[in-house]
C-alpha positions as CSV (number, residue, x, y, z in Angstrom):
1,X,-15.9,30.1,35.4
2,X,-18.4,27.8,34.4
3,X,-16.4,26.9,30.9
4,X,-13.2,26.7,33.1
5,X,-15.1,24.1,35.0
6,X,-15.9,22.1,32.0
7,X,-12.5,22.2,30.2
8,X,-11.4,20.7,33.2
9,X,-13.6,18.1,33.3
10,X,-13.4,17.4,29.4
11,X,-9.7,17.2,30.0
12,X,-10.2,14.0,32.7
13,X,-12.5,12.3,30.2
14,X,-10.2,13.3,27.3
15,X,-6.7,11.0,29.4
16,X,-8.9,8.5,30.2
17,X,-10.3,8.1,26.2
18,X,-6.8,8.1,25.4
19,X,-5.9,5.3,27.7
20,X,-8.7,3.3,26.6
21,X,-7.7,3.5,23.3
22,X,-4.1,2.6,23.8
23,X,-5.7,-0.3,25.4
24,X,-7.7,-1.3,23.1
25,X,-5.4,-0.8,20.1
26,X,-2.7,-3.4,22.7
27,X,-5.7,-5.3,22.4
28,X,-6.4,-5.7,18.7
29,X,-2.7,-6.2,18.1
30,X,-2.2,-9.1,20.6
31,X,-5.5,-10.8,19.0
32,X,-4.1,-9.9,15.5
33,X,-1.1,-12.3,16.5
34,X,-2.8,-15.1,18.2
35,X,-4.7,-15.3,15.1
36,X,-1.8,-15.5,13.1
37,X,0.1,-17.8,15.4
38,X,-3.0,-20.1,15.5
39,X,-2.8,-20.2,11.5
40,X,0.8,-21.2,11.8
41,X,0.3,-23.8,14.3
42,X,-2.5,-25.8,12.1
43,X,-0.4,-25.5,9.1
44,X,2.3,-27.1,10.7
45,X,0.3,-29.8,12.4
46,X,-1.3,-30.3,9.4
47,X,1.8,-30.8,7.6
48,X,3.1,-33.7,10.4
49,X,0.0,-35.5,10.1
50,X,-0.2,-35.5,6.6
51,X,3.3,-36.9,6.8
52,X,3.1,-39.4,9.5
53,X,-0.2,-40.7,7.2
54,X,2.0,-41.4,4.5
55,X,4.5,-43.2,6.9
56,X,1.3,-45.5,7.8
57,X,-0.6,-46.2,4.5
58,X,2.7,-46.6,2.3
59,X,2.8,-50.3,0.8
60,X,6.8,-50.4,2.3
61,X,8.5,-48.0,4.7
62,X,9.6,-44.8,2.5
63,X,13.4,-44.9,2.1
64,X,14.9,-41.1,1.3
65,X,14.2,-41.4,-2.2
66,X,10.2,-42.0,-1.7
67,X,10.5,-39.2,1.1
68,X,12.2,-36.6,-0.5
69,X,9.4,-37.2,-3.3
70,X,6.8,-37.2,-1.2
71,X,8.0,-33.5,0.6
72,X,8.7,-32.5,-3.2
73,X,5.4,-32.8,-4.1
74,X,3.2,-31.6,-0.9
75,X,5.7,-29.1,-0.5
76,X,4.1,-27.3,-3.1
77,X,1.0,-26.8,-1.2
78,X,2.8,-25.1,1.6
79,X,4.1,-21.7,2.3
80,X,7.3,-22.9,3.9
81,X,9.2,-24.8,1.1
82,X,12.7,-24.5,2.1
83,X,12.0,-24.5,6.1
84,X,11.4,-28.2,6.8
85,X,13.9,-31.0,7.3
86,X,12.3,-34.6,7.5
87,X,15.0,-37.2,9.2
88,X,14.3,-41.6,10.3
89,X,16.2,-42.3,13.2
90,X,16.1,-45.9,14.3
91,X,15.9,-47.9,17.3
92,X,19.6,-47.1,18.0
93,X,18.9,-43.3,17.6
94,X,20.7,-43.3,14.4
95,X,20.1,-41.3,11.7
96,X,18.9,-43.8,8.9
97,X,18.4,-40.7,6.2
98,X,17.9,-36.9,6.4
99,X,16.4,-35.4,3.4
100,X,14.7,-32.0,2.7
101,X,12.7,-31.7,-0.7
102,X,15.1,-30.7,-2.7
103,X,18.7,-32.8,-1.3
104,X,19.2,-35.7,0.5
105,X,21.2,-35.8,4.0
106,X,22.2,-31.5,3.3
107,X,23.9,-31.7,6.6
108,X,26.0,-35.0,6.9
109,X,23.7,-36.8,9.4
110,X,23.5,-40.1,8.1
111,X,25.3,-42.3,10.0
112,X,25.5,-39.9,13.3
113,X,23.8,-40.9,16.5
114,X,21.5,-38.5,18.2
115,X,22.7,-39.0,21.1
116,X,25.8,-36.2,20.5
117,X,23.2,-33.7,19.5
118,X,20.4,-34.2,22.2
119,X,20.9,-34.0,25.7
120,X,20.1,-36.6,27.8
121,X,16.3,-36.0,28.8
122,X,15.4,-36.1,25.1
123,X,16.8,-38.7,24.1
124,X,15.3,-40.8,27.3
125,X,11.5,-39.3,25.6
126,X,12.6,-40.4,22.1
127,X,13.3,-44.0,23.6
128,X,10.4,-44.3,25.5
129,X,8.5,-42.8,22.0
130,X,10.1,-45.7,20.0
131,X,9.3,-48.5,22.5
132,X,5.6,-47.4,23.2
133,X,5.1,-44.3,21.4
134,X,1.2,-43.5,18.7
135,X,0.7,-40.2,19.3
136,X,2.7,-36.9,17.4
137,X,5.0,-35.7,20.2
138,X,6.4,-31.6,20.1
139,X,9.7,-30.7,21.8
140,X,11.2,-27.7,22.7
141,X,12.4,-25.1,20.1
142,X,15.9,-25.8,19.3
143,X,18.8,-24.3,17.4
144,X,20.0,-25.8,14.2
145,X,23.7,-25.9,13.2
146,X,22.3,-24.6,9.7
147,X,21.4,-21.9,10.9
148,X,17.9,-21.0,11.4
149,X,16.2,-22.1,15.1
150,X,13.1,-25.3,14.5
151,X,10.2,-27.0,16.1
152,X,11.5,-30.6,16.4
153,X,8.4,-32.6,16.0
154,X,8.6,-36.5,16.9
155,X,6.6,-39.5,15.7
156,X,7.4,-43.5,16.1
157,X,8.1,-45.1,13.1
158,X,5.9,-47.9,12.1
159,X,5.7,-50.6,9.2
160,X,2.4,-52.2,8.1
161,X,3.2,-55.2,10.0
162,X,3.1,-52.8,13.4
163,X,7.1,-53.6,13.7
164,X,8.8,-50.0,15.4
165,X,11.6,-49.3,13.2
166,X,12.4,-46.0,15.3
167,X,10.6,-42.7,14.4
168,X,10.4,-40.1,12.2
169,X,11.9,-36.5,13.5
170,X,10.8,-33.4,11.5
171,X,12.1,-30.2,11.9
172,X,9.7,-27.0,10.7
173,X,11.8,-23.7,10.7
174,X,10.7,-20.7,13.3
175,X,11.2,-18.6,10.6
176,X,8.0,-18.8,8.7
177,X,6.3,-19.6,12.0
178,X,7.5,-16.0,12.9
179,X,8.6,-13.9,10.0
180,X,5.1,-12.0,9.0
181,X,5.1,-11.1,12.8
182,X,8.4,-9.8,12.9
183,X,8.7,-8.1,9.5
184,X,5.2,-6.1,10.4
185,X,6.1,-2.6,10.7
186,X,4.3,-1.3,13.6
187,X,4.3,0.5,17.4
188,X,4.4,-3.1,19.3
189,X,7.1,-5.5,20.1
190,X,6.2,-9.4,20.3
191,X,8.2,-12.2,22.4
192,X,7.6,-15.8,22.7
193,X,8.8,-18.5,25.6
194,X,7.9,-21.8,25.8
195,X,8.4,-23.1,29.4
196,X,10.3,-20.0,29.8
197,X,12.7,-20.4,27.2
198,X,12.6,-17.2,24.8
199,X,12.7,-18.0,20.6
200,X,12.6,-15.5,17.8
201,X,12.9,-16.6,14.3
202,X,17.0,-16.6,14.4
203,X,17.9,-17.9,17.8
204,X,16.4,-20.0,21.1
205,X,18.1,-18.6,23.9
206,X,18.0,-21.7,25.8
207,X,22.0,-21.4,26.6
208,X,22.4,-24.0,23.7
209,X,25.2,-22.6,20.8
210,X,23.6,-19.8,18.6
211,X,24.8,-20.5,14.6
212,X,22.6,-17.8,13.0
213,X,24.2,-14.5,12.6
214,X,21.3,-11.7,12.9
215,X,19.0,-11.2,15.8
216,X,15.6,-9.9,17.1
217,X,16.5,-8.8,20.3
218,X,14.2,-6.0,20.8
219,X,12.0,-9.1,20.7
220,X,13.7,-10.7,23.8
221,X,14.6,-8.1,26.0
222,X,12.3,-5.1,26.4
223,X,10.0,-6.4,28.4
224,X,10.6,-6.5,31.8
225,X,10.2,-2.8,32.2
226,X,7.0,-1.9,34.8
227,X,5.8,1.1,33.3
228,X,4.6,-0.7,30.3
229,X,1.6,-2.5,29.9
230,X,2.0,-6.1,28.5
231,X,-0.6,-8.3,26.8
232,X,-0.2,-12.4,27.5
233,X,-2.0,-15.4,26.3
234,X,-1.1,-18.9,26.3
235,X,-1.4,-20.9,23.0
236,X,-1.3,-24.6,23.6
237,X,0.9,-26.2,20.7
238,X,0.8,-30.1,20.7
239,X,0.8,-30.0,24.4
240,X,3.5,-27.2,24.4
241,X,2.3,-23.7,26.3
242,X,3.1,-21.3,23.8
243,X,3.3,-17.8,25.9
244,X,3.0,-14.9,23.7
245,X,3.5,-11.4,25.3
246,X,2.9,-7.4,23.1
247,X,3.8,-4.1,24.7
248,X,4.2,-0.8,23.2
249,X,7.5,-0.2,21.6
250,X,7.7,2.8,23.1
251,X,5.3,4.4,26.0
252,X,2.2,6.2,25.2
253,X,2.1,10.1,25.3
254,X,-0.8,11.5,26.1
255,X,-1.5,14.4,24.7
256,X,-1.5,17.8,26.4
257,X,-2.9,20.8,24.2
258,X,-6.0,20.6,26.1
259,X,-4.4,21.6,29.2
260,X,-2.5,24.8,27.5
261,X,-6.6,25.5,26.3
262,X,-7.5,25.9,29.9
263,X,-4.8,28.3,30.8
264,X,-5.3,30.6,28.0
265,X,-9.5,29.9,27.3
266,X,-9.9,33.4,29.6
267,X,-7.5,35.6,27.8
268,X,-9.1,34.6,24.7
269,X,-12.6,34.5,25.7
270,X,-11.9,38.0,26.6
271,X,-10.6,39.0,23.3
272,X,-13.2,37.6,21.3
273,X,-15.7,39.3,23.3
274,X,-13.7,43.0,22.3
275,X,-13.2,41.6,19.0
276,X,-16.8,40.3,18.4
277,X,-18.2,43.9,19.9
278,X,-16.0,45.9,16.9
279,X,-16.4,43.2,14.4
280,X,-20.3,43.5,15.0
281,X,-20.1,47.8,14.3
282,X,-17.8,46.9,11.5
283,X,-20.1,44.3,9.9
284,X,-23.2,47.0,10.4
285,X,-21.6,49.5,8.3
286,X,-20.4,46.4,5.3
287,X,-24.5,45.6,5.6
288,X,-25.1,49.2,4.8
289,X,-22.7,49.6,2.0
290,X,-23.9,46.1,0.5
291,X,-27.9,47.5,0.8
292,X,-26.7,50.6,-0.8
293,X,-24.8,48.4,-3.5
294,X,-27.4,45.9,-4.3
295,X,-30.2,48.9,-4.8
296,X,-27.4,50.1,-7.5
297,X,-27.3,46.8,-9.1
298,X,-30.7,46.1,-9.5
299,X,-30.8,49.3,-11.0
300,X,-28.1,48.7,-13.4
301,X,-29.7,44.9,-14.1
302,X,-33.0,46.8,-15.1
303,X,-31.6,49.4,-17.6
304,X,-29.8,46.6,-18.9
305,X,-32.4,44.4,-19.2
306,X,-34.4,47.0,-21.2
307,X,-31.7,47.5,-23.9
308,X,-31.0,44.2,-24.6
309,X,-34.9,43.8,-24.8
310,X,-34.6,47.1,-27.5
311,X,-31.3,45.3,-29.0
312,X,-33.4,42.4,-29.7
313,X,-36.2,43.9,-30.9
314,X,-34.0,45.8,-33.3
315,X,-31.8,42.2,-34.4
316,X,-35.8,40.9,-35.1
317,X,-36.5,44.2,-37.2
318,X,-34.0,44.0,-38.9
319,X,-34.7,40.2,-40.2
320,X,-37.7,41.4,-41.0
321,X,-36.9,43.9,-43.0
322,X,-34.2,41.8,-44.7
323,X,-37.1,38.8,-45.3
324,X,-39.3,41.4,-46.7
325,X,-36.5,42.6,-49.0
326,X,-35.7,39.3,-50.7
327,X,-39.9,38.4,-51.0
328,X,-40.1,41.5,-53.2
329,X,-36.6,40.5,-54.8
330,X,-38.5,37.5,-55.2
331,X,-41.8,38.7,-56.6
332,X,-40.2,41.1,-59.4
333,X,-38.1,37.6,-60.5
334,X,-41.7,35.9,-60.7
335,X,-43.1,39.1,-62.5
336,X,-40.0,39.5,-64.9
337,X,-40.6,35.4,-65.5
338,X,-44.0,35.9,-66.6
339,X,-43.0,37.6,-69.9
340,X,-42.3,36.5,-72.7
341,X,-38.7,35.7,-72.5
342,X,-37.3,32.4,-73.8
343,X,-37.2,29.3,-71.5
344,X,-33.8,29.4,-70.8
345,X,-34.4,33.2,-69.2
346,X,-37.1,32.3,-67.3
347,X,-35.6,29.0,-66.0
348,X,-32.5,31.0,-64.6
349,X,-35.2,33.6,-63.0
350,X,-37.1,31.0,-61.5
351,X,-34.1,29.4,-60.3
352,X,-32.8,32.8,-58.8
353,X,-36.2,33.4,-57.3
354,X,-35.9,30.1,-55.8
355,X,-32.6,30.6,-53.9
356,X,-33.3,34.2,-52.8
357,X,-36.9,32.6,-51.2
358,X,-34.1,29.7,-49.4
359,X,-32.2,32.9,-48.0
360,X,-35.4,34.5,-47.1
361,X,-36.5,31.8,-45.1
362,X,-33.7,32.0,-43.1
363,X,-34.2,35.1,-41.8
364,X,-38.2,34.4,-41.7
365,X,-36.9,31.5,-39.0
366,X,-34.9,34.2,-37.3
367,X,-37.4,37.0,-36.9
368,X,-39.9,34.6,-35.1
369,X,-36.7,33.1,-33.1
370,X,-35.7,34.5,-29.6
371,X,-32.3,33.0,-30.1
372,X,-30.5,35.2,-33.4
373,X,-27.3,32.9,-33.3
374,X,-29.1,29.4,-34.4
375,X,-31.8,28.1,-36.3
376,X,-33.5,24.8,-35.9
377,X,-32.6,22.5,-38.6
378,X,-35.0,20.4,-39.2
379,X,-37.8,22.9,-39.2
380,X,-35.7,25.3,-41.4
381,X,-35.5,22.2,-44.1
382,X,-38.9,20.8,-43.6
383,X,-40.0,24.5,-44.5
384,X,-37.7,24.6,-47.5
385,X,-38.7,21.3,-49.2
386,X,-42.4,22.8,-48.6
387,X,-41.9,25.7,-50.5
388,X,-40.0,23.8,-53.5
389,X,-42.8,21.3,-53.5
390,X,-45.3,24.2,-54.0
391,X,-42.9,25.4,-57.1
392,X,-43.9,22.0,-58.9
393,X,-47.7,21.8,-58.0
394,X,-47.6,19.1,-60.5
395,X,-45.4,16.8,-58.8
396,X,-45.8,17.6,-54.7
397,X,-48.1,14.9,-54.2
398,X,-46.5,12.4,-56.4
399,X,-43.0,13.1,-55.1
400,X,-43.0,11.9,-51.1
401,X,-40.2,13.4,-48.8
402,X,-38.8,12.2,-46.0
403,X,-36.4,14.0,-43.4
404,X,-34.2,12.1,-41.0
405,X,-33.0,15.3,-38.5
406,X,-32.7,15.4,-35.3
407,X,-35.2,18.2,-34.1
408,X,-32.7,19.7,-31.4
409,X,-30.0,20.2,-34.1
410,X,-29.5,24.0,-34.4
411,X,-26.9,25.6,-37.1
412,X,-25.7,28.8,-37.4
413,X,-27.0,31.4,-40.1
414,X,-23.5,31.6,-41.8
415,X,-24.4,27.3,-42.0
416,X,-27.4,27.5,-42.8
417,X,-27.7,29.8,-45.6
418,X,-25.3,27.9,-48.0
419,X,-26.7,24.8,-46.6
420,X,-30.4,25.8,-47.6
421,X,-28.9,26.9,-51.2
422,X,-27.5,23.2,-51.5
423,X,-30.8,22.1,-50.8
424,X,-32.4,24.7,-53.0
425,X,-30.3,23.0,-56.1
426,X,-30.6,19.7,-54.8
427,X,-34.3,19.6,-54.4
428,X,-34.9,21.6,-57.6
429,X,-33.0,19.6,-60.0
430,X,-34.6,16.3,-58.0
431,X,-38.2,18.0,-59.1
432,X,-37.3,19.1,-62.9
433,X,-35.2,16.2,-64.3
434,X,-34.6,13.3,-61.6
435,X,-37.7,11.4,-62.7
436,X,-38.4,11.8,-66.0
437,X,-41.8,9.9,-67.0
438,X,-42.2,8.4,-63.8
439,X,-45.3,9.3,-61.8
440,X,-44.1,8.9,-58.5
441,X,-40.9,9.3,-56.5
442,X,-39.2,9.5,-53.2
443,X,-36.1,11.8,-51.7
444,X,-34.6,11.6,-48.6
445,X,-32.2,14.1,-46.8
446,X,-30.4,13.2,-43.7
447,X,-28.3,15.2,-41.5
448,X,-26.1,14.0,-38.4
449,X,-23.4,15.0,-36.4
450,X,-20.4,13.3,-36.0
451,X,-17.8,12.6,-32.8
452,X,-15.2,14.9,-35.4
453,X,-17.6,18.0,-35.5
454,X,-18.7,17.5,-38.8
455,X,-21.9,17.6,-40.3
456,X,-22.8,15.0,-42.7
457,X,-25.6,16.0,-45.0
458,X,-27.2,12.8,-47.0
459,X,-29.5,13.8,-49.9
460,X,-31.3,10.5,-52.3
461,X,-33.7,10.2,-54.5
462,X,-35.4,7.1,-56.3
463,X,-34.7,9.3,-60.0
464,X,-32.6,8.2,-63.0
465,X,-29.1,10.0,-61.8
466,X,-26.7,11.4,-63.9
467,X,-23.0,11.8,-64.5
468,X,-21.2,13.7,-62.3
469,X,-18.2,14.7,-63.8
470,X,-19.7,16.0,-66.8
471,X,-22.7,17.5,-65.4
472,X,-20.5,19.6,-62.9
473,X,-19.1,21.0,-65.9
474,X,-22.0,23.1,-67.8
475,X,-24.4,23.0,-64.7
476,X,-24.6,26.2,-62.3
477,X,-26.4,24.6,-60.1
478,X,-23.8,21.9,-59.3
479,X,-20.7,24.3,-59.5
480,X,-22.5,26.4,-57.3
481,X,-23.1,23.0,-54.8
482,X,-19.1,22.5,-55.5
483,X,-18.6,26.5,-54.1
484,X,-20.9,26.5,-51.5
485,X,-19.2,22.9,-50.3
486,X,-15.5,24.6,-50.4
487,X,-17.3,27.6,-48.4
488,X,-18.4,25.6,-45.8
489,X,-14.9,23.5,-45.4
490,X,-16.6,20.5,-46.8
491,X,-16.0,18.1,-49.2
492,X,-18.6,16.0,-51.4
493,X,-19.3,12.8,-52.7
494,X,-21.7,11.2,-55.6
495,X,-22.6,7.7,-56.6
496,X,-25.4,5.9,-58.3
497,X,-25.2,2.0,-56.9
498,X,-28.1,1.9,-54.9
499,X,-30.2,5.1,-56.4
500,X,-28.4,8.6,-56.9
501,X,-27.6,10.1,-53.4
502,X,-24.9,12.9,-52.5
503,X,-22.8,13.0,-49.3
504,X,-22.5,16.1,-48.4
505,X,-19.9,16.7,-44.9
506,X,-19.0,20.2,-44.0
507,X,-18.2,21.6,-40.4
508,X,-20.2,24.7,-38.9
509,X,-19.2,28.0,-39.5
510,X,-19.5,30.7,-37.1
């Protein structure tokens, strides 16, 4: 009962929320146009002033040539180019010249006496504006055999020697004054009266001929009805009251789905309760299962756990055993170099025992590594061109190395191992022949990924350098650089201008 009570009195707040915002949005709409109807108004004052100022300060009277100039050029300043007509009547209320800023006299009204085109309370103002007239004068909206309805502004005609040579009658177009109103899709209609006399932008429904052909009259009529609420204001325009009036297009529904809550909040109150009561026993035995199911899983996740831990220790085993492997492959090639065998035998086994001890250090890395997929880089190579260095005790402190790898850059072991047995070579030939009687050296090996996915391996020294072509020839060290290269999808480059340095750039193989 209690939430009955409530609905009911959320529902009076909820109409009278909704009718305070209709209100308000009637509100924001009327101000909306005032605003833009006060923007209008100074941009067509503006305009009159700026053209009875050049009527004033001229050095002659403009004649239609100097007029239609003068509109020409300020017209381009102005957002209504082709809605003003600027006309000199004179004393006699004849039309000296009509021009707009692009023809002179469009309508054939030079020559022609206002008095056939104004009634007879006008042209009584105009005369008394010619005879004693200063100040800008604003008539009535009025509708123009062209076509489109205009703002007949009114100003005496003066030369510099203060003689009144009649005055100067422009006409400004409704249709700009109006149009961004008008073409504005929205929920509102707009009218506006001056002295009662309705305008839109096509017509002034002052009784007085209509020439244009379309119409706004949802603008005109409309809005006598009493159920809807209209918003007025009174704009004064050059001593004009401009009356300006918004409604609704079409009357405000408020909504009722709040009302259908009320009559049905019981019913449903009552089956949530039944359905909360056996959703509540339902969810009980779900908690159960899920206890029962998650005691299962950690269960699971523990035996799991222990035979990855075994698979792991068995991966590391088995890298050990593999390391341990090639050191004794490696010690028998030391042993079988020791006798006396010629030179080029016991380069080839020292050679041999050199790459087997590249491989072995690969799996060395991986057996103290808790991730078997990847090996770090930079270690891995640092470690390398330590144990090659320790192979020419001779040289390792006259030979400086320096690496350039990023130290999070990890490889793969199917990578690595041809990579370390490209270094092997590299680093081995660098030591034996690369610089001759020289006392000290320099290598550098650089390796960087690029924005393709390839690797590019950069290995220099400051030796002697050789030629390529033939030396890949009757070298096994270099046509096993060349295999190793075409094994890791890579290609390779050599050249000698600034110091011998090969480009090594391969992809990663999984």
């Amino acid at each position: 009962m209690f939430a009955f009570i409530l609905l009911i009195k959320l529902d009076g707040k909820r109409k009278q929320s909704e009718l305070d915002s209709f209100n308000l949005n009637l509100e924001h709409e009327h101000k909306d146009i005032l605003s833009v109807l006060q923007s209008n108004i100074k941009i067509y004052t503006g305009f009159v002033a700026a053209l009875r100022s050049f009527t004033i300060n001229n050095s002659a009277f403009p004649n239609e040539n100097e007029m239609k100039n003068f509109l020409l050029e300020i017209v381009n300043e102005l957002p209504f180019k082709d809605s003003l007509i600027v006309s000199f009547i004179d004393t006699s209320q004849v039309f000296k010249y009509s021009v707009t800023p692009y023809k002179i006299d469009p309508s054939n009204l030079k020559g022609k006496n206002v008095k056939n085109i104004r009634s007879t309370k006008e042209i009584a103002k105009l005369k008394t504006l010619i005879e004693k007239g200063k100040h800008i004068t604003l008539f009535k909206p009025i509708n123009l055999i062209e076509g489109y309805p205009a703002f007949p502004f009114n100003f005496p005609a003066i030369d510099k020697n203060g003689k009144r040579l009649g005055y100067i009658a422009p006409l400004i177009r409704l249709h700009y004054f109006l149009s961004a109103i008008l073409d504005k899709k929205s929920e509102f209609y707009h009218r506006f009266s001056i002295d009662g006399i309705v305008f839109t932008r096509f017509a002034v429904y002052d009784k007085s001929k209509i020439y244009h052909s379309k119409k706004d009259t949802d603008f005109v009529n409309n809005f006598d009805e009493k159920e809807y609420k209209i918003k007025t204001s009174i704009l004064p325009f050059h001593g004009l009251p401009l009356k300006v009036e918004t409604r609704y297009k079409s009357k405000p529904v408020e909504s009722t789905s709040l009302n259908y809550l009320i009559y049905a909040w019981c019913i449903l109150f009552l089956v949530f309760v039944i359905i909360s009561f056996l959703q509540a026993k339902h969810n009980q035995k779900i908690v159960e299962k899920l206890a029962f199911a998650h005691r299962e899983l950690r269960n699971i996740n523990r035996q799991q756990e222990k035979n990855l831990n075994k698979i792991k220790n068995l991966i590391r085993e088995i890298h050990h055993r593999v390391k341990n492997n090639l050191q004794i492959i490696s010690s028998l090639l030391n042993l079988q170099s020791q006798e006396e065998i010629s030179i080029e035998v016991k380069n080839a086994l020292l050679s041999t025992k050199s790459r087997v001890q590249s491989m072995a250090l690969v799996h060395n890395k991986l057996y103290g590594n808790e991730n078997f997929d990847a090996i770090n880089a930079n270690e891995y190579i640092t470690s390398l061109c330590e144990n090659i260095s320790q192979m020419y005790e001779s040289k390792k402190d006259a030979v400086k190395t320096e690496i350039l790898i990023d130290k999070t850059l990890t490889l793969s072991i199917d990578t690595v191992i041809p990579l370390g047995l490209m270094l092997n070579e590299l680093l081995t030939n660098t030591f034996k022949y690369a610089f001759g009687e020289q006392k000290k050296g320099q290598i550098g090996i650089q390796l960087t990924k690029n924005e393709d996915d390839y690797y590019a391996l950069i290995y220099k020294d400051s030796g002697l350098g050789f030629d390529f072509e033939q030396k890949s020839k009757n070298s096994f060290g270099l046509e096993l650089i060349l295999m190793l290269t075409e094994q890791l999808k890579g290609k390779i480059e050599y050249n000698r201008t600034q110091g011998p340095n090969f480009v090594i750039k391969f992809k990663e193989v999984f």
